[in-house]
TIVO-2410 file (N, C-alpha, C; in nm, 3 decimals):
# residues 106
REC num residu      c1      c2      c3 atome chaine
REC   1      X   2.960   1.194  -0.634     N      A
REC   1      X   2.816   1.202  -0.648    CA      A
REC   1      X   2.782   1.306  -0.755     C      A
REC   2      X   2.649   1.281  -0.850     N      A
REC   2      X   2.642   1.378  -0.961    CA      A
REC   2      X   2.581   1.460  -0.886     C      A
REC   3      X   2.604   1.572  -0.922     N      A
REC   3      X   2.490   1.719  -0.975    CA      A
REC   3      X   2.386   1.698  -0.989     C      A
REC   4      X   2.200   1.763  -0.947     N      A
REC   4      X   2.086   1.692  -0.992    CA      A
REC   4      X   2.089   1.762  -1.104     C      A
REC   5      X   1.998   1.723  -1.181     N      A
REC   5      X   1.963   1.837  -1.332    CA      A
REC   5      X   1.892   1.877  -1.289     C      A
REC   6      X   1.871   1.983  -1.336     N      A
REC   6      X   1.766   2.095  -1.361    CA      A
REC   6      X   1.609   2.045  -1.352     C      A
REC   7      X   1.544   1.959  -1.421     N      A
REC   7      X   1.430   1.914  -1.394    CA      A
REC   7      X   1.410   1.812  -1.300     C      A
REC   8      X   1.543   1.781  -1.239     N      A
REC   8      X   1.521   1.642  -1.148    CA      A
REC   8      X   1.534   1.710  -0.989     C      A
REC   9      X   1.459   1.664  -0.914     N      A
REC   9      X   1.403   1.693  -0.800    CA      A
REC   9      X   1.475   1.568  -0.699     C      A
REC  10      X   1.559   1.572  -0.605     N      A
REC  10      X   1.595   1.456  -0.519    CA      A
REC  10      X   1.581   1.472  -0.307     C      A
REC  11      X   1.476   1.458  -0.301     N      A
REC  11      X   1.371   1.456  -0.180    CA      A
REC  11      X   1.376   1.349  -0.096     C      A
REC  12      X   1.450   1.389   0.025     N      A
REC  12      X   1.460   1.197   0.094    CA      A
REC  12      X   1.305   1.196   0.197     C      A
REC  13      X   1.261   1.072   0.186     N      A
REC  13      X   1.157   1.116   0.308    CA      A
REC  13      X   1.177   0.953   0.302     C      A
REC  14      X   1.135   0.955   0.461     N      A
REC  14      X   1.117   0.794   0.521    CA      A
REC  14      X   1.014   0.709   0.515     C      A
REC  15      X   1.074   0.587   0.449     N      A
REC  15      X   0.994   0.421   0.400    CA      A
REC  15      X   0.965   0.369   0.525     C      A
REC  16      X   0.865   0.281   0.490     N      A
REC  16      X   0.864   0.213   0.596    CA      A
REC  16      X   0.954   0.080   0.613     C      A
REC  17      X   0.958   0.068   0.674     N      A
REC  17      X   1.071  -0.082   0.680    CA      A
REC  17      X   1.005  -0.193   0.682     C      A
REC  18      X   1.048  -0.299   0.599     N      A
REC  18      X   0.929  -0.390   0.570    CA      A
REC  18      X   0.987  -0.508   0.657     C      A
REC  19      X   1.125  -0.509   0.684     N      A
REC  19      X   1.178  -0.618   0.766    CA      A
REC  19      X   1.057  -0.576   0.942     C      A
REC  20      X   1.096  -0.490   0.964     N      A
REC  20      X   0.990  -0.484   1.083    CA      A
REC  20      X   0.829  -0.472   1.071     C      A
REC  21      X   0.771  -0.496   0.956     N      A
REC  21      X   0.629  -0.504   0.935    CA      A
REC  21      X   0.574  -0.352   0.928     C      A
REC  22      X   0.649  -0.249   0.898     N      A
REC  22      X   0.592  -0.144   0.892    CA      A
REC  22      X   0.484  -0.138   0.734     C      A
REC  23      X   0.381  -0.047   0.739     N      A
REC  23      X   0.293  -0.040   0.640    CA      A
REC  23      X   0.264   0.104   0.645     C      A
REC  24      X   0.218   0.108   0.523     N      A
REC  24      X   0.162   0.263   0.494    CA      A
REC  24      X   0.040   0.277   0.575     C      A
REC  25      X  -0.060   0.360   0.588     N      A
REC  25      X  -0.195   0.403   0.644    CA      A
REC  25      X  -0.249   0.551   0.605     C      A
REC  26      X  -0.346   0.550   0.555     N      A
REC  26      X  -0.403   0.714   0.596    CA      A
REC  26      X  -0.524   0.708   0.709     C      A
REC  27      X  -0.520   0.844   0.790     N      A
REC  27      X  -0.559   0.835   0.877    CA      A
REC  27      X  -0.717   0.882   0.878     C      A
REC  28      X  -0.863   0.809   0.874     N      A
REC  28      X  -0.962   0.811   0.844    CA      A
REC  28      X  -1.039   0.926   0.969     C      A
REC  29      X  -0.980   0.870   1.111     N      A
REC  29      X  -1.048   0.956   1.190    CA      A
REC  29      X  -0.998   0.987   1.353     C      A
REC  30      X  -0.969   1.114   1.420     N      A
REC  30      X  -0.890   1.124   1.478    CA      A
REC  30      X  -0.990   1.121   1.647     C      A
REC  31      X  -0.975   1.024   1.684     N      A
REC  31      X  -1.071   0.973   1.819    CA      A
REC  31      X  -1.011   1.085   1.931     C      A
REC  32      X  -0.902   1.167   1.945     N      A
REC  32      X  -0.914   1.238   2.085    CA      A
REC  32      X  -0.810   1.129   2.135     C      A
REC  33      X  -0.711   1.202   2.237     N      A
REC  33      X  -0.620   1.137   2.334    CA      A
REC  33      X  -0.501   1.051   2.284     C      A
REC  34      X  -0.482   1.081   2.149     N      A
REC  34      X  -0.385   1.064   2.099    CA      A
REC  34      X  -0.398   0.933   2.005     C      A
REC  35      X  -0.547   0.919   2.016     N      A
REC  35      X  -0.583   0.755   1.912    CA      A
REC  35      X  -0.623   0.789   1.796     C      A
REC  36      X  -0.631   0.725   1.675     N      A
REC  36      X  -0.670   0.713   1.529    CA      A
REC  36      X  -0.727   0.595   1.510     C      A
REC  37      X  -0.820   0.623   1.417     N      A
REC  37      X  -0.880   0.526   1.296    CA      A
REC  37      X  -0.805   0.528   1.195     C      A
REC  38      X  -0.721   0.438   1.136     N      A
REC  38      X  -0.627   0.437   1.044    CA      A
REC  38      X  -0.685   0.299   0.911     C      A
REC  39      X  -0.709   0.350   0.806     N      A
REC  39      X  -0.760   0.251   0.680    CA      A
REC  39      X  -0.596   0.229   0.629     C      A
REC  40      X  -0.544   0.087   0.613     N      A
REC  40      X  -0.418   0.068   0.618    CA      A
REC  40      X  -0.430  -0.009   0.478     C      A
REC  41      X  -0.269  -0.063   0.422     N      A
REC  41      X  -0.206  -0.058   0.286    CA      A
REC  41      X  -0.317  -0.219   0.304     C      A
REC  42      X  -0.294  -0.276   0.396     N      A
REC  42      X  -0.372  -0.406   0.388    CA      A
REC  42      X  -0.504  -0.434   0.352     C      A
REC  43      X  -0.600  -0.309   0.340     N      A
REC  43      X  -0.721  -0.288   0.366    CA      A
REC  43      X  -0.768  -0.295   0.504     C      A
REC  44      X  -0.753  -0.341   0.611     N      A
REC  44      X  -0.799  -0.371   0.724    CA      A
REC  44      X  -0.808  -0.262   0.791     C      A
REC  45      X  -0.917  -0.208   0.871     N      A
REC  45      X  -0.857  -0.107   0.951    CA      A
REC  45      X  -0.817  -0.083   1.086     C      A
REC  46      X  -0.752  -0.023   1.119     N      A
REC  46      X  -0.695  -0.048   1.265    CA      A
REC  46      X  -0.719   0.026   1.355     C      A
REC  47      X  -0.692   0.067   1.511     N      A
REC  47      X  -0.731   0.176   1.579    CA      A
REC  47      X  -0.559   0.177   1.608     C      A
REC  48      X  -0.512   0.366   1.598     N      A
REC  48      X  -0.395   0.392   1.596    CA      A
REC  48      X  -0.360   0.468   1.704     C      A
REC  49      X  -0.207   0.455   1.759     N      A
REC  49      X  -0.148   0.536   1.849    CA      A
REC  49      X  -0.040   0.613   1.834     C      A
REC  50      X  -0.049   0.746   1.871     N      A
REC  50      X   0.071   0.789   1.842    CA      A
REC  50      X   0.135   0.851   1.914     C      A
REC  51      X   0.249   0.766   1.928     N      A
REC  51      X   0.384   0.752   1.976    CA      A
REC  51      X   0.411   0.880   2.091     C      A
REC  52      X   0.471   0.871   2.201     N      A
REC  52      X   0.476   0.939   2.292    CA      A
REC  52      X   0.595   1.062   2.220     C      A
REC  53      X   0.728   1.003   2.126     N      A
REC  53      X   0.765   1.053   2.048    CA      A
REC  53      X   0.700   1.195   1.970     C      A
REC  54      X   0.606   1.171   1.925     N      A
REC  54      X   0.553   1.249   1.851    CA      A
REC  54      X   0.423   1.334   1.826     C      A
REC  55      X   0.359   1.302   1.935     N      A
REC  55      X   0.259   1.333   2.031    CA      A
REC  55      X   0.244   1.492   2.009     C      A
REC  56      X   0.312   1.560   2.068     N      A
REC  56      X   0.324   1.723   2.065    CA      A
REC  56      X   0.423   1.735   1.930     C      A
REC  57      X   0.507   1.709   1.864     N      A
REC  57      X   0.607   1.734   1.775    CA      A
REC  57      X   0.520   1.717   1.627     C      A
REC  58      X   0.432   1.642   1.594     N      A
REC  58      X   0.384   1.669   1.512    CA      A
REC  58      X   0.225   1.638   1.525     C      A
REC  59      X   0.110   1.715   1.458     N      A
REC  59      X  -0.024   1.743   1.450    CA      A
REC  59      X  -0.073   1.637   1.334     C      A
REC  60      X  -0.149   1.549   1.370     N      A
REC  60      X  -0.201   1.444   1.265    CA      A
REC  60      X  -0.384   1.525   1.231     C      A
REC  61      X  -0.391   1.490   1.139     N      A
REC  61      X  -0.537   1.500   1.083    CA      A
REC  61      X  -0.575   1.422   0.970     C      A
REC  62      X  -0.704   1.452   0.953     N      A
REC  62      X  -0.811   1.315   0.864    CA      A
REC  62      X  -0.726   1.331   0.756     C      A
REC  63      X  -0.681   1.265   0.669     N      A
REC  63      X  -0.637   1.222   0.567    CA      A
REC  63      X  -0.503   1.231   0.521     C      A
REC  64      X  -0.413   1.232   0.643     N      A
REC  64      X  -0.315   1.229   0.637    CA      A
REC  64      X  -0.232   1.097   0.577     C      A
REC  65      X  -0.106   1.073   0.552     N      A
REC  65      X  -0.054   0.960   0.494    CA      A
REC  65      X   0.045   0.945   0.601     C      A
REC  66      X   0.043   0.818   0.693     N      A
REC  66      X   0.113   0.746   0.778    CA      A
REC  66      X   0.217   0.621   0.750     C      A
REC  67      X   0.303   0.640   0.818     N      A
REC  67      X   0.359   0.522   0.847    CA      A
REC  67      X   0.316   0.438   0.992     C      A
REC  68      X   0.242   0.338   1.007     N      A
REC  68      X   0.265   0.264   1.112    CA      A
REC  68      X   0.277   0.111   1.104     C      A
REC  69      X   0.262   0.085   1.247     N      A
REC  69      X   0.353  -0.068   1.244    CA      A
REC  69      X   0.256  -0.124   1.329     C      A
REC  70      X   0.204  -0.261   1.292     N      A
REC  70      X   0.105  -0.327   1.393    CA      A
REC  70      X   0.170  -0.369   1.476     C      A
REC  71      X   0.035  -0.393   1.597     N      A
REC  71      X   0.118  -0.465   1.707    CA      A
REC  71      X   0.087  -0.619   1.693     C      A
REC  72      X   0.200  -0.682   1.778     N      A
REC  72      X   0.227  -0.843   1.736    CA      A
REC  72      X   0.108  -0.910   1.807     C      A
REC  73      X   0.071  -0.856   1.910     N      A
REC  73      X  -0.024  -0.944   2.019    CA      A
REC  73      X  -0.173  -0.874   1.971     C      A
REC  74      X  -0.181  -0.807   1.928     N      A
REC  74      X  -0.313  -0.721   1.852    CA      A
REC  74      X  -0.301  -0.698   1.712     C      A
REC  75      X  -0.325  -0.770   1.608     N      A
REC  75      X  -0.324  -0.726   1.518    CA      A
REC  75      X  -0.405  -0.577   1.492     C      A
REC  76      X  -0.516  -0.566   1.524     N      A
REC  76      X  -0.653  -0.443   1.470    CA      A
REC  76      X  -0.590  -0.364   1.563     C      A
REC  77      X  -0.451  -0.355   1.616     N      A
REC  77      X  -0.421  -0.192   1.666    CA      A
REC  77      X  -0.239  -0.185   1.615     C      A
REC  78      X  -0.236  -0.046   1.662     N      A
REC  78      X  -0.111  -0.046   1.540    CA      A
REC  78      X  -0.087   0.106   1.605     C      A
REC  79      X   0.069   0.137   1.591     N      A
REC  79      X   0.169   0.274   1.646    CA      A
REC  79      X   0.219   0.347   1.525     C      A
REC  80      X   0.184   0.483   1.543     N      A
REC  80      X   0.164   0.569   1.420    CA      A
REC  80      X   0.364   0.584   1.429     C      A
REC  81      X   0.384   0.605   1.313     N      A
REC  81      X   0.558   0.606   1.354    CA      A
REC  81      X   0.593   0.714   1.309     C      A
REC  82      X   0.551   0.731   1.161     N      A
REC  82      X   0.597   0.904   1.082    CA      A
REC  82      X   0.450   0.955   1.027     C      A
REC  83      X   0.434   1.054   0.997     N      A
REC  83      X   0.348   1.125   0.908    CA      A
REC  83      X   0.416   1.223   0.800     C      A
REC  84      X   0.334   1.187   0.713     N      A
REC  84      X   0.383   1.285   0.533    CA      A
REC  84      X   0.309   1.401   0.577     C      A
REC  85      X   0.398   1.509   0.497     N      A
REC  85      X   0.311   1.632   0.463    CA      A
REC  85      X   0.235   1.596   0.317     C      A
REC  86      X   0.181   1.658   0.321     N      A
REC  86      X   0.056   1.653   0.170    CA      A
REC  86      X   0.143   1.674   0.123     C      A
REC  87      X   0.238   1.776   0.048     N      A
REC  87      X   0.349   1.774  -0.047    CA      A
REC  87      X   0.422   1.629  -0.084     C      A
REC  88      X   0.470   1.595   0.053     N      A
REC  88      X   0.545   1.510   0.004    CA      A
REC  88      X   0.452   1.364  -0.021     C      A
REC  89      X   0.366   1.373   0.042     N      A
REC  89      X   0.235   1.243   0.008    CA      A
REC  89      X   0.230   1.232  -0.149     C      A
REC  90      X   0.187   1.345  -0.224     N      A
REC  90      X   0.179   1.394  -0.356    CA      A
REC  90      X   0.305   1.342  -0.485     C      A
REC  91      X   0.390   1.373  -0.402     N      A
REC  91      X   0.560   1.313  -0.433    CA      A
REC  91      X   0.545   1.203  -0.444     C      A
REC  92      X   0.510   1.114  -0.332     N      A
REC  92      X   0.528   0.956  -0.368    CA      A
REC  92      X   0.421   0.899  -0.443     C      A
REC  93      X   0.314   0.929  -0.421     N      A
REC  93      X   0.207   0.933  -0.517    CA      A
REC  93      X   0.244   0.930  -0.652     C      A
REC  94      X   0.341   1.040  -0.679     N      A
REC  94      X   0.330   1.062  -0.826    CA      A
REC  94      X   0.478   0.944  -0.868     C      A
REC  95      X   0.533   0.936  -0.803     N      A
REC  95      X   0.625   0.827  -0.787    CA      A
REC  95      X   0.652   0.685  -0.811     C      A
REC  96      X   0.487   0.671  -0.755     N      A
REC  96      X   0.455   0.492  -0.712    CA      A
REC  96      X   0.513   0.437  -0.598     C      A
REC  97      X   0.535   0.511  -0.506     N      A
REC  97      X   0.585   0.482  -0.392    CA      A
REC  97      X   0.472   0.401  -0.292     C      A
REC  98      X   0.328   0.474  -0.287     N      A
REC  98      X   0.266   0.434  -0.245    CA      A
REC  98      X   0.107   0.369  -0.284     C      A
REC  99      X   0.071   0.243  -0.216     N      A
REC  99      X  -0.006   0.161  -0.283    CA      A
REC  99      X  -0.173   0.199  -0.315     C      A
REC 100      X  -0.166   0.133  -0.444     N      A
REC 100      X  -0.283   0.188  -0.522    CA      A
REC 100      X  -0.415   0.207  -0.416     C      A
REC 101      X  -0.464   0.140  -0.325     N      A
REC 101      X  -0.545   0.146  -0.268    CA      A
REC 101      X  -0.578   0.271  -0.221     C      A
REC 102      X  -0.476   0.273  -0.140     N      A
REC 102      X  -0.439   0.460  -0.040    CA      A
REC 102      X  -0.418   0.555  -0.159     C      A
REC 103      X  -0.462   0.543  -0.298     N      A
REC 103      X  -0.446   0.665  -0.373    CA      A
REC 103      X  -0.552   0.734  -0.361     C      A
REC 104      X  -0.704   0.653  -0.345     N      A
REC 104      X  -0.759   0.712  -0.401    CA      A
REC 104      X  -0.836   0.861  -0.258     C      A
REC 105      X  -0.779   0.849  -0.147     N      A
REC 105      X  -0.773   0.906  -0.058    CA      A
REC 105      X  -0.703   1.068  -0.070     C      A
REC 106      X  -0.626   1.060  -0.183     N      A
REC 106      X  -0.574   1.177  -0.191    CA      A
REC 106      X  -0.632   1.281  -0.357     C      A
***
């Protein structure tokens, strides 16, 4: 494996998986009890949950950049799976990692 250079920066952070229908989201508004308003890569927006997983382990707020995954029997609701820090949101951003829509949120 090479050496990075000097100006090159190599940062792993987690995709969503597209074989399981995962999608990007930022999170518009945080309802209390562990639910979200989430404006998603689709445009549609969804009401979000997050994960018993991650509940206490990590702190979501308005304009955060999500990963979640709809549900099959509900489309308009959907399970928050990861959250970006603004740093690394910024990263993929500058990247093209993530879709033009959800840019203009940041």
């Amino acid at each position: 494996m090479a050496a990075p250079r000097q100006n090159e920066e190599y940062v792993r952070v987690k995709l969503p998986n597209r074989k399981l229908g995962d999608i990007f989201g930022v999170i518009e508004q945080a309802m209390g009890g562990g639910h979200l308003k989430l404006f998603c890569q689709d445009g549609s927006i969804r009401m979000g949950r997050i994960r018993g997983k991650l509940k206490k382990r990590m702190w979501m707020r308005e304009g955060d950049l999500v990963i979640l995954r709809p549900w099959e029997f509900q489309d308009e609701k959907a399970d928050v799976l990861y959250r970006y820090t603004h740093i690394q949101a910024q990263n993929m951003i500058r990247r093209g990692l993530v879709p033009k829509i959800l840019e203009s949120f940041f």
